[in-house]
C-alpha positions in Angstrom: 102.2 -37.8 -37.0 102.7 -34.7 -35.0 105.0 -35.1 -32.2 103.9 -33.6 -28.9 105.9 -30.3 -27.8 107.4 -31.7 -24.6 107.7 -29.2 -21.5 109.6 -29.3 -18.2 106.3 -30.1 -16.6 106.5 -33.4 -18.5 110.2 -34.5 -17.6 108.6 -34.2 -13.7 104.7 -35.5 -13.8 104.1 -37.8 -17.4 102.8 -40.6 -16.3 102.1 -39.9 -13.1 98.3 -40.9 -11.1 96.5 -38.1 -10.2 96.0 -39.9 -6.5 98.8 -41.9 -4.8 99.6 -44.1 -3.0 99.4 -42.7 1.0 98.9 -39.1 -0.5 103.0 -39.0 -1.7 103.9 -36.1 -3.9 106.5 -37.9 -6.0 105.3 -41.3 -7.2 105.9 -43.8 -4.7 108.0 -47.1 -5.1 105.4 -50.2 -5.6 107.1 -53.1 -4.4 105.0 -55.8 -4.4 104.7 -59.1 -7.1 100.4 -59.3 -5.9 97.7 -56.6 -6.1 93.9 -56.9 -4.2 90.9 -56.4 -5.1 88.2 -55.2 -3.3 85.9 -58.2 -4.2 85.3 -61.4 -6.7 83.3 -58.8 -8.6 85.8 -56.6 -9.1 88.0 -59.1 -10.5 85.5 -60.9 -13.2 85.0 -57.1 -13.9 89.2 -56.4 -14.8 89.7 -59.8 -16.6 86.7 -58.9 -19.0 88.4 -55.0 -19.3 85.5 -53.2 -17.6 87.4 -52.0 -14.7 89.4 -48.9 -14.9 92.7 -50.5 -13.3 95.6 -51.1 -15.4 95.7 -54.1 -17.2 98.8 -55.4 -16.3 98.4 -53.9 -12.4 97.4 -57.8 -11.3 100.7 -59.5 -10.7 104.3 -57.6 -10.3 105.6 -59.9 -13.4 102.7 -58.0 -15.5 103.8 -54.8 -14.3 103.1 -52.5 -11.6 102.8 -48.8 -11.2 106.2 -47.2 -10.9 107.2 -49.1 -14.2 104.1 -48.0 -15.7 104.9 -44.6 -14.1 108.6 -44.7 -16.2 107.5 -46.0 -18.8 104.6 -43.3 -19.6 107.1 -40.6 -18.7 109.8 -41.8 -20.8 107.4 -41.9 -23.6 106.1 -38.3 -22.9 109.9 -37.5 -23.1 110.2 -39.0 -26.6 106.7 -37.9 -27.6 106.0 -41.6 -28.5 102.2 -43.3 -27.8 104.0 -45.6 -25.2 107.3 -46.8 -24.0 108.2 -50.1 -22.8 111.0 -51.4 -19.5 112.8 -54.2 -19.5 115.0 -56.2 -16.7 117.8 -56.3 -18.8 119.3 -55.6 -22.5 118.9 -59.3 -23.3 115.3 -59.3 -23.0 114.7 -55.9 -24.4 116.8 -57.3 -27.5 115.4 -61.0 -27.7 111.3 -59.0 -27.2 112.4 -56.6 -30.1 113.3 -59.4 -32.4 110.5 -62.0 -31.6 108.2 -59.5 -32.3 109.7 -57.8 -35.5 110.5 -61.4 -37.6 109.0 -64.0 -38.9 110.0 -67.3 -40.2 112.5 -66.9 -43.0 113.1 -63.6 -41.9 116.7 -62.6 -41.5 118.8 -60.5 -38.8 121.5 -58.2 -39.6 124.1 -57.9 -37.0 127.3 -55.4 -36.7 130.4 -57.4 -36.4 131.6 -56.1 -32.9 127.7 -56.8 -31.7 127.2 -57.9 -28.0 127.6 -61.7 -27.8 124.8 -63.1 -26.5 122.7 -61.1 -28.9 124.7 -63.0 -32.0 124.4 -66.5 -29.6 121.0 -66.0 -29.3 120.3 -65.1 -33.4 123.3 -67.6 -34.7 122.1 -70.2 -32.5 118.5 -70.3 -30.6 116.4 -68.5 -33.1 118.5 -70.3 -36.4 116.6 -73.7 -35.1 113.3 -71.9 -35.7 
């Protein structure tokens, strides 16, 4: 795969909207948890992925744009397809291993690892 030849231009704008929110320069701050939409058709229209919106730009646990905004810069930065935020290391840790093993799988840890990450592997994810 060819990585992408990142510029200055990138480290400012990737994964910025074209139009925002009250005409703002720099991306604004979205802090909301709800979104609106114009009308009930407009909604059957996102749930079934014919509406341009973001997918997860529905409910603030989803996502919402300044995340989205990070995350697509981020990835520009690394010149990866996308790039993903989490609340905390603990949930970027636990979502990394969920998705990556399967039953029988097994987890490798470095002795001096953070704690909860080996609580979490020795002893919630051992029951399954």
């Amino acid at each position: 795969m060819n990585k992408k030849t990142i510029t200055s231009t990138d480290a400012v704008h990737a994964g910025e909207r074209k139009k925002k929110a009250f005409d703002a320069v720099p991306q604004p701050v979205a802090m909301t948890a709800t979104y609106t939409f114009d009308d009930s058709a407009e909604i059957v229209a996102h749930t079934e992925g014919r509406h341009p919106r973001p997918e997860r730009e529905e409910y603030g646990r989803y996502g919402n744009p300044t995340c989205r905004a990070v995350e697509e810069r981020l990835a520009a930065l690394e010149g990866t397809e996308d790039g993903v935020l989490f609340s905390s290391g603990m949930a970027a840790v636990s979502t990394a291993i969920l998705a990556l093993c399967k039953l029988g799988d097994h987890v490798v840890l470095f002795s001096e690892c953070y704690r909860m990450t080996r609580e979490l592997v020795e002893t919630t994810l051992a029951r399954f």
